[in-house]
C-alpha positions in Angstrom: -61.1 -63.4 73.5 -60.8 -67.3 74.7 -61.9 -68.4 71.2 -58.9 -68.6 69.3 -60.1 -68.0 65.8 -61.6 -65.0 66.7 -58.5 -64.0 68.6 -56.4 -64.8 65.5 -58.9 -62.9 63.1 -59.3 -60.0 65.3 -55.6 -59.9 65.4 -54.9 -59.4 62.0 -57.2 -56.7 61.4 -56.1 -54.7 64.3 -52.0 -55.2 63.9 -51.8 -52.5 61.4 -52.5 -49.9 63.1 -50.1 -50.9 66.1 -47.4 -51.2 64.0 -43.9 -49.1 63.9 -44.6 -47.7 60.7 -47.7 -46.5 61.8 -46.9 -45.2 65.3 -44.2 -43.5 63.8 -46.0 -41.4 61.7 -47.5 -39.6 64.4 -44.0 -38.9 66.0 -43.4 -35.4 64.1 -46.4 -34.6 66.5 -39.4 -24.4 83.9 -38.0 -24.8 87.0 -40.4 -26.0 90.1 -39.8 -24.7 93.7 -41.9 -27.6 95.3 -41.9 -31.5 95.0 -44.5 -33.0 92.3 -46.1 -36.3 92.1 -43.7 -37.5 88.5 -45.7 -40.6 88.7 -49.3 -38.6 88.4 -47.8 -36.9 85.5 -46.2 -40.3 84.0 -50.1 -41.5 83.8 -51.6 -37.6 82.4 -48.8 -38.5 79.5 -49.7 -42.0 78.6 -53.5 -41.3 79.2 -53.3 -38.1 76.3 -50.3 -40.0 73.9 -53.1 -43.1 73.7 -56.2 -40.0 73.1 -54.0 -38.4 70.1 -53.4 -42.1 68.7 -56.8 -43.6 69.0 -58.9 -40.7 68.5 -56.5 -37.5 67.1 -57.4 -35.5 70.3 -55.6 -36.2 73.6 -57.9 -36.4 76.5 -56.3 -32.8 78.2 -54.4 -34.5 81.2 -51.3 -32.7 80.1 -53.3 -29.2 79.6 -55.6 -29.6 82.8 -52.5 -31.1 85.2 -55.2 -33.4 86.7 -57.8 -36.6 86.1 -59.8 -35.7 83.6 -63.7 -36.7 83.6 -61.9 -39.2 86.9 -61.2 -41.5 83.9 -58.2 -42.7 85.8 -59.9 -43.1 89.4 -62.9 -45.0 87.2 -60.6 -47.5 86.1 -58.9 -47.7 89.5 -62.4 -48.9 90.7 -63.1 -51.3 87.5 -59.8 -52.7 87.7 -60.2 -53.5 91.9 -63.9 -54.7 90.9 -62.2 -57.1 87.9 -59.6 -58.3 89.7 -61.9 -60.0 92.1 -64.7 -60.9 90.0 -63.1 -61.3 86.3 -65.9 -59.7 84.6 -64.5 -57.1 82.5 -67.0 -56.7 80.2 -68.9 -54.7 82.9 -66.3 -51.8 81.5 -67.8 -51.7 78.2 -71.3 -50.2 80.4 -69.2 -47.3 82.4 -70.4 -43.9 82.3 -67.0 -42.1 82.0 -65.9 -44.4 79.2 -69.4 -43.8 77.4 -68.7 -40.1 77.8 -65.1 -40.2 76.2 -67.1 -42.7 73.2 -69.7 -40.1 72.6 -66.5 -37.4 72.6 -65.0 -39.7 69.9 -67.3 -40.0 67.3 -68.0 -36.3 67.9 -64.0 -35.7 65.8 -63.5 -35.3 62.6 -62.3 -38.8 61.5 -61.2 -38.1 57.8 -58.4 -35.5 59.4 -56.1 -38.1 60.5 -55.2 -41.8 60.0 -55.9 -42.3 63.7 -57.1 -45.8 65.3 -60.7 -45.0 64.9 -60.2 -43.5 61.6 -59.0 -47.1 60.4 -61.0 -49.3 62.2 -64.1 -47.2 61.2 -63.7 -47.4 57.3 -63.1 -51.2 58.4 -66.3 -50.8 60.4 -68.1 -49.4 57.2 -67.0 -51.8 54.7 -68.8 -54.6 56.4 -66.0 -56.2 58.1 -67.2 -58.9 60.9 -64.2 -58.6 62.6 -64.7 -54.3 63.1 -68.7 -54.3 63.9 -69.9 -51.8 66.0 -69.6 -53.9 69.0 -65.4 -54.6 67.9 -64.9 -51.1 67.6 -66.0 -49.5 70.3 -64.2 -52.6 72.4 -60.8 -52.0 71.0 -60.6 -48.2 71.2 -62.0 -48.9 74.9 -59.0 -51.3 75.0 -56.5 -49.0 73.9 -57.6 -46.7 77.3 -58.0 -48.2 80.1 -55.4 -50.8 78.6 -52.4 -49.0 76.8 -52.7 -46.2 79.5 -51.9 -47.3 82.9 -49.4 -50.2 82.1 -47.0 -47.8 80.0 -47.2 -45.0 83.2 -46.7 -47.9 85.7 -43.2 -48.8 83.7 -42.8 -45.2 83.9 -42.9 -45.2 87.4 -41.0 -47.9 87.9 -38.2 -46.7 85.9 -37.8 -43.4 87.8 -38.4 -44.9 91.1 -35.4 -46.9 90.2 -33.2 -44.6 89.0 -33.6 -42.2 91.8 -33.2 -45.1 94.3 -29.6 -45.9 92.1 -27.9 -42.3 91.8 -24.8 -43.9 89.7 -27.7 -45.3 87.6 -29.2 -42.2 87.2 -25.8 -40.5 86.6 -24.9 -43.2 83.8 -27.6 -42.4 81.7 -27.9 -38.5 81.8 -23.7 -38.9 80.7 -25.0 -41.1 77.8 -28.0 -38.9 76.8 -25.4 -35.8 77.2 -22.6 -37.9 75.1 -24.9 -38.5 72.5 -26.8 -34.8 72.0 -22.9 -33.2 72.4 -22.0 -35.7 69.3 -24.8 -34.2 67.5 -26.7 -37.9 67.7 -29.8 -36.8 69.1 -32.7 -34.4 67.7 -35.0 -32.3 69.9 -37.2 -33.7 70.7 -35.3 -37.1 70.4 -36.4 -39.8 67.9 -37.2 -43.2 68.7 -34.5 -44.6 66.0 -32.1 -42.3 67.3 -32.6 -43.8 71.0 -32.1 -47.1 69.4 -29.1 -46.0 67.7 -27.6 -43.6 70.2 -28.4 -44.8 73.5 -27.8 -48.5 74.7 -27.8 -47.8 78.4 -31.2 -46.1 78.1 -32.5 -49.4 76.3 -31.2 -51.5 79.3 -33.4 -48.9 81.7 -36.3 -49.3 80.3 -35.8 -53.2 80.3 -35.0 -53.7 83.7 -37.3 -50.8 84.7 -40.3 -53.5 83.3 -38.4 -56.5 85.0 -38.2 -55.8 88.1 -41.8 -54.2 88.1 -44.0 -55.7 85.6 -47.1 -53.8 84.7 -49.7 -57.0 85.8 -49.4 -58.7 89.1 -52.0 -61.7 88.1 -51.6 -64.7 86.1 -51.7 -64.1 82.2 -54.7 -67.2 82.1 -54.8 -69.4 79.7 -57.5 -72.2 79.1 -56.4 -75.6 78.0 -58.0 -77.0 74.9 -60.9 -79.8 75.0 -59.5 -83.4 75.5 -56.2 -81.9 77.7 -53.2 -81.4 77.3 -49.5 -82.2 78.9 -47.8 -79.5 80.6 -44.0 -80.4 82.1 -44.8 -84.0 82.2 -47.8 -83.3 84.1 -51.4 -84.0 82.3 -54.1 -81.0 82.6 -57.8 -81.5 81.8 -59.5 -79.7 79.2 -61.1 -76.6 80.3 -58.7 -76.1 83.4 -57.0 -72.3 83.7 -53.0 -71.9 83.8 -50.9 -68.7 83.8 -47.3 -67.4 84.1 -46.9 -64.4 86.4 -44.5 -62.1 84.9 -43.4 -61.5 88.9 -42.6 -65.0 88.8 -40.2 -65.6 85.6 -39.2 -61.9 85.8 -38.0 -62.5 89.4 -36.2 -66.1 88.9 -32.6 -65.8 90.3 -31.0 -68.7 88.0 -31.8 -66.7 84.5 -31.8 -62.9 86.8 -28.8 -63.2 89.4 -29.6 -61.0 92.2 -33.3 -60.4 90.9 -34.6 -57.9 93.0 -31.8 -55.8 92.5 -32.0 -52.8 89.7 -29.2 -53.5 87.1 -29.9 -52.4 83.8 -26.3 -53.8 82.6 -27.7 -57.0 82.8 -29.6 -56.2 79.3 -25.5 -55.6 78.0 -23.3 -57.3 79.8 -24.6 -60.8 79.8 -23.6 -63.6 77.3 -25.3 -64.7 73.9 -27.0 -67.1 76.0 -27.8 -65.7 79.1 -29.7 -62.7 77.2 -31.5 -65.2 75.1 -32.6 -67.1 78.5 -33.9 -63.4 79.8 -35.9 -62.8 76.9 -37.5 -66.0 76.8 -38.2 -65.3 80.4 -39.4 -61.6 80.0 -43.0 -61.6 80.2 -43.8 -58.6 80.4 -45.9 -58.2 77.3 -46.7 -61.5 77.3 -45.7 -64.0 74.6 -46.6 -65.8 71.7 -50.1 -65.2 69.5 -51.3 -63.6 72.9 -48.1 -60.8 72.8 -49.7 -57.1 73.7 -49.9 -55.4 70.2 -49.7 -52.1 71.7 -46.0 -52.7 72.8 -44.6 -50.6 70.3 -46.6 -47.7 71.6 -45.2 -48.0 75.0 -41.7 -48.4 73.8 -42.1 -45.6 71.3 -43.0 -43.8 74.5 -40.6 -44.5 76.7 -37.2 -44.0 74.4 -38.8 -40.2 73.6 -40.0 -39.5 77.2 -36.9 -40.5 79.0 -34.2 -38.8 77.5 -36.1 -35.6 76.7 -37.1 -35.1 79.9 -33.6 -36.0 81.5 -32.0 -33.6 78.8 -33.4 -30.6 79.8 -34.4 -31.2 84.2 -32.6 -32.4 86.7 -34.5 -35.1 88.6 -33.6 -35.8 92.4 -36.2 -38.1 94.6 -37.3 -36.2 97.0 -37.8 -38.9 99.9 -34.9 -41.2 99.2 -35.4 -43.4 102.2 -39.0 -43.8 101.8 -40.6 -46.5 100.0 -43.5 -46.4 97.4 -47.1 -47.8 98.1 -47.5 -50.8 95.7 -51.5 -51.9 95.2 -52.3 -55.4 93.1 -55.4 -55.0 91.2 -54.4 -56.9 88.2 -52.3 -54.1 87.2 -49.4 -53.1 90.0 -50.0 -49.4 90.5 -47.6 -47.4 92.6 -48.2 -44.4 94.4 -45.5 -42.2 96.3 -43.0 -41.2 93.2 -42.2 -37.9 94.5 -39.5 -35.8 92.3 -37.9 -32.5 93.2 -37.2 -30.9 89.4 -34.7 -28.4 88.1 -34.0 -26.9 84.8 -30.6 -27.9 83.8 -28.4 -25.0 82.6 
């Protein structure tokens, strides 16, 4: 939404039901002989946690073990298509997204405070920031947008930790430390990994630093009359971006950037984290900052240590490198995990 009043309006109305409070409400909700693709499986999770949010059904990734309805390889082509093109309204007209609209308003929407449950009684009460239009635009959204970006910090993330065994072995003793001392619930809570499990934060941070989610300019579109941008003057109109690859990979605030070192996010000084943060872009930053970023946190500090708790997780090419494809989004391919049930 370029128009800022309508960003700033549609904001509001929406940032309830992206809030902690809210996401956390929904939170009470064997051992493999071969290798598996973890990094399919990090996108069936994401894909069915954003179905039970937005619509109280997950899409059945989980159940099915494979691409439901091809939503995923449909937004794969939409996403190579509006990457090129920047049109991405044409997603509003796909098929498979029409299908998983028509499946939505099909649900029962009074049996749980779900996204379209709240948006819809907005929706009914006449509200011109929730017409028809708004709503079926922001549950859209919460798909093919809240979806693929948590699974690719996912993948990133484990990639990284099975590239860095000590790193890897560090946070299995802290997840261990912390059940043994009775810290940690099962399954784990997300104020529990906040509490309980520093190194785990750091992971996750450095896990979306050194791969952020979008590969392209986050564009912004300079107001009528200009403006001044590090003493250089920029007509109205003109587009400008930060690439989070950029400010995420600068070695004066990140020494040794391309290198994976969650202690970074705990060793560094007062100062030097506050310089990080300012340059962590990876959910963008000021009135423009995703609101779904709690859902992909919540995600991640559950996922993680539930999954390292019970499996043991060992790459199973160590010397190979992932594929890496830039369509907007950064999508990796070639996270290939050999998994055993820990005694």
């Amino acid at each position: 939404m370029r128009d800022p009043i309508v960003h700033r309006e549609s904001t509001k109305i929406l940032a309830n039901a992206y809030s902690p409070t809210s996401l956390l409400a929904y939170e009470p909700a064997h051992r493999r002989e071969k290798p598996i693709d973890l990094g399919a499986w990090m996108s069936y999770y994401t894909f069915d946690v954003i179905g039970q949010l937005s619509f109280s059904k997950m899409f059945g990734f989980l159940e099915k073990g494979c691409d439901v309805d091809r939503i995923i390889e449909t937004i794969d082509i939409i996403l190579t298509y509006a990457s090129q093109c920047a049109v991405n309204g044409w997603l509003v007209g796909n098929t498979s997204l029409r299908k998983g609209r028509r499946r939505a308003r099909s649900l029962d929407i009074e049996s749980r405070g779900d996204m379209l449950t709240k948006w819809y009684a907005l929706n009914q009460n006449g509200s011109q920031w929730m017409t028809t239009k708004h709503l079926v635009a922001h549950l859209s959204a919460n798909v093919y947008g809240g979806s693929d970006t948590t699974s690719i910090a996912l993948r990133s993330i484990f990639y990284y930790l099975g590239k860095n065994k000590d790193k890897m072995r560090k946070l299995v003793e802290e997840i261990d430390g912390a059940a043994a001392a009775g810290n940690l619930s099962q399954p784990v809570s997300f104020k529990e990994a906040n509490m309980h499990l520093p190194y785990l934060n750091a992971v996750i941070k450095e896990g979306m630093r050194i791969h952020p989610s979008a590969g392209l300019i986050y564009e912004r579109y300079v107001p009528s009359g200009g403006d001044t941008i590090c003493g250089k003057y920029i007509p109205g109109g003109t587009v400008v971006g930060i690439n989070p690859w950029v400010t995420q990979y600068d070695p004066e605030v990140f020494p040794d950037p391309e290198s994976f070192i969650p202690e970074r996010w705990l060793d560094s000084t007062e100062e030097q984290l506050k310089r990080m943060e300012q340059s962590f872009f990876n959910f963008s930053a000021g009135s423009r900052t995703c609101l779904g970023r709690h859902i992909a946190m919540i995600e991640m500090s559950k996922m993680i240590p539930e999954l390292l708790r019970r499996f043991e997780l060992i790459l199973t090419y160590p010397d190979r490198e992932w594929e890496t494809r830039n369509v907007w989004l950064v999508k990796q391919k070639g996270v290939i995990y050999n998994i055993t049930k820990r005694s």
